[in-house]
N, C-alpha and C positions, 0 to 999 in steps of 0.2 A: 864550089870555088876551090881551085888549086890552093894548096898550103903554100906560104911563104917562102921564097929560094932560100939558101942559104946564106948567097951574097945579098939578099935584100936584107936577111936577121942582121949579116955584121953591116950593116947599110946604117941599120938605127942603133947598132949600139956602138956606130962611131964617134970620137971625142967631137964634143961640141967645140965651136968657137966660141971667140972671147967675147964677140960681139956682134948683133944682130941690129938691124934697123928694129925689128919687132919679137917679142917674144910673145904668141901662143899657149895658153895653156887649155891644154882640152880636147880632142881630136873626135869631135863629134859632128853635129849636122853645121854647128855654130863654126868651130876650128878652123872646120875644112872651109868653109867657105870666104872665112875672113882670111886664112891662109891664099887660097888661090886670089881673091881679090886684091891684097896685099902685094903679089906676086904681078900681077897683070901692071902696078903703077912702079913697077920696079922696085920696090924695099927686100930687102934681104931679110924675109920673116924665117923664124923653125917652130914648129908647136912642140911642145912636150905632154908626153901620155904619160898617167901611170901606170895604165892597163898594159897585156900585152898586145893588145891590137888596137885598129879604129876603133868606130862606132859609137864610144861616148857609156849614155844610157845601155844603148842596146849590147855591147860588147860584155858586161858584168848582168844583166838583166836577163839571164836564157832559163831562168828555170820552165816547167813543164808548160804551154799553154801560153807564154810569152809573144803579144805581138800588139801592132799601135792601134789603135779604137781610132784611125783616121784612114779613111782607103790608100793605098799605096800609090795609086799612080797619082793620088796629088801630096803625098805624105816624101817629098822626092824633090831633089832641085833642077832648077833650070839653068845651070852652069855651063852645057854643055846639049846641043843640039844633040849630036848624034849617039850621047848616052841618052836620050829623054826618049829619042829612036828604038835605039838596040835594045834597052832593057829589057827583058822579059820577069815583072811578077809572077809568081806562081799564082796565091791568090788575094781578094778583096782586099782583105787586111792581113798585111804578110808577116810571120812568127821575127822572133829578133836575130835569128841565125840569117836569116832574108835578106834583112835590112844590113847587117852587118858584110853581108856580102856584098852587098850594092855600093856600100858606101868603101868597100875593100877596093872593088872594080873601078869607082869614079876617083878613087886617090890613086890609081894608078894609069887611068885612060888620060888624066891629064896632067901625072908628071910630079906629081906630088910628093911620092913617098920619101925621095931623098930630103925633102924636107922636116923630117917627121923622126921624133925619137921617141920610142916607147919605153917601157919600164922606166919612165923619168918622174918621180911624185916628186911637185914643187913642193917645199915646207914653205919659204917665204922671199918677201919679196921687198927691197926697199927702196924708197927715192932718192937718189943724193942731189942735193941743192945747189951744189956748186959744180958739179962735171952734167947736171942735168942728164942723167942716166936713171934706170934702175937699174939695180943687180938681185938678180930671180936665183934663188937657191934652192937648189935639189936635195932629196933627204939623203944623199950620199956625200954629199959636202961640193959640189960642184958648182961655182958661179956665173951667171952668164948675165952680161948689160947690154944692154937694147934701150933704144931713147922712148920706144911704149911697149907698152905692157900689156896683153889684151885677156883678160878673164872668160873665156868661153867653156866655163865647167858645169854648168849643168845646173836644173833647180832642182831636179830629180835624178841625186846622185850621191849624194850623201847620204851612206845606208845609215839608218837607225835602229840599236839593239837594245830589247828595252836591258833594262837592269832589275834583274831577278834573282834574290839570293839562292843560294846553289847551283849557277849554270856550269860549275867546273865541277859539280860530281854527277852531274848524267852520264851514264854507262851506254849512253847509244849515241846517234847522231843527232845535236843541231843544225839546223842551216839556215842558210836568210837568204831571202829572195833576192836580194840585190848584190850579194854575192856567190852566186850559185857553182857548184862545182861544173868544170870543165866536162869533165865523163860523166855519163851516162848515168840519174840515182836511181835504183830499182827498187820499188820499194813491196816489191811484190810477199805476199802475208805478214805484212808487217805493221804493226800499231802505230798510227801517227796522229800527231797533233799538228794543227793548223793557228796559230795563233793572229786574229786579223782578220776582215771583213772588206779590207780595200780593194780598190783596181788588181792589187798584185795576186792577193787569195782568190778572188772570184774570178779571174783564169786557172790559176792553178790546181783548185780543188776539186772542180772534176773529174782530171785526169790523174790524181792521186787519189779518188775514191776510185778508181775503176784497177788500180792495182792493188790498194791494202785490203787486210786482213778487217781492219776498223780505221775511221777517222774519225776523229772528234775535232769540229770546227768553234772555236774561243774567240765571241762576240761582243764586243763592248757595245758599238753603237752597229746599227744597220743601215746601211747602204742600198740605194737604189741601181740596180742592176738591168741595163739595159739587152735585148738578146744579137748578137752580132750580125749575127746572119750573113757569117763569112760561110765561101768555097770557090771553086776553082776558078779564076780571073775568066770569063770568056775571053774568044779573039774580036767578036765582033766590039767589045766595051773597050778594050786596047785600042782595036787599030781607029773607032771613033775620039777615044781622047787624042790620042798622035795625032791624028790631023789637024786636031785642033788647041792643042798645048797651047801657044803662045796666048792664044785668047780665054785658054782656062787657068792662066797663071794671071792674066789681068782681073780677071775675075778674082780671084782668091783673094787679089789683094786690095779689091774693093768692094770686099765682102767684111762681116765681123768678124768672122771666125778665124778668116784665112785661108780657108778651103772653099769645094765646089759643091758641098752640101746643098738640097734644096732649101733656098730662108722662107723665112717664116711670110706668110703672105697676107697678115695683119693682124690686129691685138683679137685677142679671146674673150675682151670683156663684154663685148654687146652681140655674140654670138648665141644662139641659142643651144640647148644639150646637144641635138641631135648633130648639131657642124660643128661643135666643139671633141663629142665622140667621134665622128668621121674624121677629123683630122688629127687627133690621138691615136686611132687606130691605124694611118695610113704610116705616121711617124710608127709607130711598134713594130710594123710589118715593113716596114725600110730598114730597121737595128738599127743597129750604133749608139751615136749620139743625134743621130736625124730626132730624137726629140727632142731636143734641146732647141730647134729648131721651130718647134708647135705654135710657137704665137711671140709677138713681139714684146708680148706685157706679161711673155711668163715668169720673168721673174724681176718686177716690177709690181704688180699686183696681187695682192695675196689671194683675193677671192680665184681668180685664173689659173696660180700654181695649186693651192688647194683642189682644185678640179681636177688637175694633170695628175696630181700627186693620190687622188681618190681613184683615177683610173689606172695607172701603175699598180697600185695595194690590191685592186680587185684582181689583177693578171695575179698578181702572186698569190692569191688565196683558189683560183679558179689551177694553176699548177702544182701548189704543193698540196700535198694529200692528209696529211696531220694538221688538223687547225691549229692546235696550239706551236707546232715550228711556223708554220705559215705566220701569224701573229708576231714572232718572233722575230723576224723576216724581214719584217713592214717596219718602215724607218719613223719614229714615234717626235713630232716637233723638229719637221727636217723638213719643209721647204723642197721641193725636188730641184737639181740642179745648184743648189747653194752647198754643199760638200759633191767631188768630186763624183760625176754620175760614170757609173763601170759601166765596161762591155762586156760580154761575156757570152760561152756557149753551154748552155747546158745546164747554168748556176742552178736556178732554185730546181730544174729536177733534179738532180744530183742530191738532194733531203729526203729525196723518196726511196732511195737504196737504204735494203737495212741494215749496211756496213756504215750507216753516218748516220752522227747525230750533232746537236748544234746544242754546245752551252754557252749561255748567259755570264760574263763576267763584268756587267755594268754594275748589281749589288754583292755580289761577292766576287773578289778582286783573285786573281791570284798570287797568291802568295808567295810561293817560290815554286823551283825544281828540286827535286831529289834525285838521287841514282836510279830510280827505275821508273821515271816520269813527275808529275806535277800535282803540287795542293792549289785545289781550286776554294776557299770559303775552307767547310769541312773534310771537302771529301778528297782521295789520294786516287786521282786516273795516272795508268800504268802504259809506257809509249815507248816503242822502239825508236822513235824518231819523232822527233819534235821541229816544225818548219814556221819558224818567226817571218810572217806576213806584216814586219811592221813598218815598212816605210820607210820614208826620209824626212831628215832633216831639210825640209824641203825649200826652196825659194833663196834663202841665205844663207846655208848649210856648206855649201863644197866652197864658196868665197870666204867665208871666215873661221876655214876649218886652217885657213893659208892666213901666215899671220905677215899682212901688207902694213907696212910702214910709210905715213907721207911723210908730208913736210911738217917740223918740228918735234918729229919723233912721233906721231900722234900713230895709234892702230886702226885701221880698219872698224877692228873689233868695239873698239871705245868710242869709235866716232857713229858707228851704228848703234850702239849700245841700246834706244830707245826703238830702234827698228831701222829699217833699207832710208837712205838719203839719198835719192841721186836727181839728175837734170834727165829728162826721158828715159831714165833707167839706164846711162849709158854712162855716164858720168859723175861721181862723187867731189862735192868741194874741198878742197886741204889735199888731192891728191892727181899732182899732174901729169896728162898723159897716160892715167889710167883708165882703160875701158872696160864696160862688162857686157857682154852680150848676149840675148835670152833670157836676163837676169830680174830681179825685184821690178815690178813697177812699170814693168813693159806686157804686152798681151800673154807673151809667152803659155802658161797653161791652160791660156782660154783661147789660144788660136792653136792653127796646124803652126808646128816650130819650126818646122824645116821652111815654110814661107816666111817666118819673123825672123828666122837666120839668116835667109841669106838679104832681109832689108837690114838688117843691122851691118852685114859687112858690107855692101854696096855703100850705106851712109860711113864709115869707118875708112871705105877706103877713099871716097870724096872725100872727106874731113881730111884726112891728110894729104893727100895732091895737091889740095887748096891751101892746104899747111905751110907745104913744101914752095908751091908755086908764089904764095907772099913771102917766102924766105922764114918764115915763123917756125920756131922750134917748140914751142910748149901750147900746151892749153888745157883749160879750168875751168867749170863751172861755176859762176858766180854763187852768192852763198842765197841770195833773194831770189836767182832761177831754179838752186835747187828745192826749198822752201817752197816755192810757188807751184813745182812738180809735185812736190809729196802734199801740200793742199789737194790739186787736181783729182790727183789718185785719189786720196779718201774723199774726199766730195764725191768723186762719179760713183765712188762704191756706197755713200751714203742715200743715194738716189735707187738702189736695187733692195734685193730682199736679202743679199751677201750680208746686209749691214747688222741683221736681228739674229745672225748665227755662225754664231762667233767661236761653234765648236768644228776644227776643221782646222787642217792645217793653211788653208789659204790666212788662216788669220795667225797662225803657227802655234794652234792650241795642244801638237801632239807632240811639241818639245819641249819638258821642262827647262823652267826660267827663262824663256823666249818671250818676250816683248809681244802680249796682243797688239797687232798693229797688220791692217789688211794689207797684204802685199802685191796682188798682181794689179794691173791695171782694166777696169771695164771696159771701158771706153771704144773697145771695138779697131781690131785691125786698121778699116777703113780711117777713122779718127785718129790713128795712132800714127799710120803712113803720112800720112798730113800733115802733124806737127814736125814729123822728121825732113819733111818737103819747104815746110815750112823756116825751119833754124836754117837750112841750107841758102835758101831765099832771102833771109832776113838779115846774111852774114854773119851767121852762124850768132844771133845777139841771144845773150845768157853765158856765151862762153868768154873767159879773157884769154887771146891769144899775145902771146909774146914771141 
């Protein structure tokens, strides 16, 4: 992808206007599409990025081995016929520089980019009651009012650093995965630390054992690591989905997931070993998350997941070659699929080079940093580089990192205080006119997001035509719809094996003083598309329009 023109740079870092029908914040799979749908019913939306580019996630997300554990050609929208044509993926599951291009190319095959300011980080954002506006303020002091407001920042974007005394007298480099440097890091003979066992380390670590000198991987809890079984996109798997796009987009969205995964073709429980192995083994040899897919009652039943989660433990003892890291490996009262299930190429043999080794910081913690690496418990390991694999703030992190003010002065922050409130994840009470999309309590990390993105702006952009067209300027979630949402959610989540493992950030166990309180919603794509079909149907009842 060609870099940027020049007049496209002074394009976004022209002065905004004073006012906007809508203001965007977030220039990702969500952004972009509530942006262009916004555009299509006539409103004069702009999004605001803080990054320097598109992409959201993927644009801060590029460290080594970076790419989405959903295949590409359904990980992509349908905004646009003849982009869903032209595209060419490289492969299966394509890295974030990929994706970040793609979504470069569709903000500008459809016109978009003058709508779009980057280096713009919102700090906040208020309601005013009587001109019925917000005004959305930039960390540079710049105000801008729009009569909505629309929050498409991300659930996974708020990087997380832990806090370790001495991180400012290390003499070498930190980095964090979610904000990874621009050029190129080489880390060629060079002592590194890996801090993290998530989605983001087991890409990463790999391809950082295959250039250092040593790596040492800093394990709290152990993750189930599925093998990707990415390479190069055929043509004949392209030009089969192209033909048939529309009808693999109806699929997705009457699927659970949201994608075109094989589902699961009935529960595991009255199976016997040998078609519960065959069908384990068929998922393994698919990658991804195609096992997630093994049976309907897999994580519903515990005898069922138990079995999945016994057949997984045995891959990883039959790969890694040291029993006791193998052991170590094996995720110990983890449920498989109830914390986030990785993708990855190469993870667990990557413990068989004897440039890596894997320590344990579940009973000895560490302690801090020094200037020439880290106290783990007793002992003082010595690192050129130290790379913090820890996450994010995830789910309600990038919305309350933005300090939103409703009605009567009230924050965001204090009105979530006890966790996410919203009406379908879309709307909070006390604060009109604001939306959030991909956000708490919607499928978002348990489906493909680029399909729940663009049914969020598709309902968003109805919601307001309909707005528009009864002459109504406001609207609000009642406080007994949002109530009745945030029952929903934890009910369906009390119904799964999510409910008994509560260490995980779905439940936001990896943020100090965050509110256990489950957040995404189970309840499945399909089920979810419904209800939004449904308020649409119903005249929009839960919401008060004025």
């Amino acid at each position: 992808m060609e870099r940027m023109s020049t007049e496209s740079m002074q394009q976004h870092d022209a002065p905004l206007d004073q006012h906007y029908d809508a203001v965007i914040v977030g220039a990702g799979f969500a952004g972009i599409s509530a942006l262009f749908h916004l555009r299509k019913i006539g409103l004069k939306a702009i999004i605001l990025e803080a990054s320097e580019g598109v992409g959201g996630t993927w644009f801060n997300n590029r460290y080594p081995g970076a790419r989405c554990d959903i295949e590409s050609l359904d990980y992509s929208l349908s905004l646009s016929e003849s982009i869903q044509q032209e595209w060419k993926w490289p492969e299966r599951y394509s890295d974030s520089r990929s994706i970040q291009n793609y979504l470069d190319h569709t903000v500008d095959e459809l016109g978009l980019r003058e709508s779009i300011r980057l280096r713009m980080t919102v700090a906040g954002a208020t309601y005013d009651e009587m001109q019925n506006h917000w005004t959305t303020t930039t960390a540079d002091g710049a105000n801008v009012e729009s009569k909505f407001l629309v929050l498409a920042t991300g659930v996974l974007s708020a990087a997380q650093m832990p806090e370790l005394p001495g991180h400012d007298l290390f003499t070498g480099r930190i980095l964090h995965t979610a904000s990874w440097p621009k050029d190129r890091v080489d880390f060629t003979n060079r002592r590194v630390a890996v801090i993290g066992t998530g989605s983001s380390a087991t890409q990463l670590i790999p391809l950082v054992a295959e250039q250092a000198s040593q790596l040492a991987v800093f394990q709290r809890t152990a993750n189930y690591v599925m093998p990707a079984r990415n390479g190069v996109l055929d043509a004949s798997t392209d030009q089969e989905w192209k033909a048939r796009y529309s009808e693999r987009r109806a699929q997705a969205r009457a699927s659970s997931n949201g994608h075109n995964q094989e589902p699961p073709h009935g529960p595991g429980k009255n199976l016997p070993p040998s078609e519960r192995d065959r069908e384990l083994e068929s998922r393994w040899k698919a990658g991804g998350l195609n096992m997630m897919r093994a049976f309907t009652d897999l994580l519903t039943d515990t005898e069922v997941n138990d079995y999945a989660s016994r057949f997984v433990a045995n891959k990883i003892r039959q790969t890694v070659q040291d029993p006791e890291t193998a052991e170590r490996l094996i995720p110990v009262d983890l449920p498989i699929g109830t914390k986030r299930l990785c993708s990855g190429t190469n993870y667990y043999e990557t413990f068989n080079r004897p440039n890596v080794s894997l320590v344990s910081v579940a009973k000895e913690p560490i302690r801090g940093i020094t200037e020439q690496g880290m106290i783990v418990g007793d002992t003082h390991y010595e690192f050129d580089d130290i790379i913090m694999a820890t996450g994010f703030d995830a789910m309600t992190g990038s919305f309350l990192r933005i300090k939103v003010v409703g009605r009567n002065g009230q924050t965001l922050q204090d009105h979530w205080e006890g966790g996410p409130r919203t009406n379908l994840g879309l709307m909070t009470d006390g604060f009109p006119n604001l939306f959030f999309l991909s956000g708490p309590q919607t499928p978002s990390v348990f489906s493909n997001m680029a399909t729940t993105s663009e049914m969020h702006a598709e309902w968003l952009a109805r919601f307001l035509k309909d707005l528009g067209t009864a002459n109504l300027s406001t609207i609000e979630p009642t406080q007994n719809s949002v109530d009745a949402w945030v029952d929903h959610v934890t009910e369906t989540a009390s119904k799964t094996l999510y409910a008994d493992s509560r260490n995980s950030w779905f439940w936001g166990a990896n943020t100090p003083g965050k509110p256990r309180v489950f957040m995404p919603y189970t309840g499945g794509v399909e089920n979810y598309n419904r209800f939004l079909s449904n308020s649409v149907n119903d005249n929009y009842s839960g919401f008060v329009r004025a």
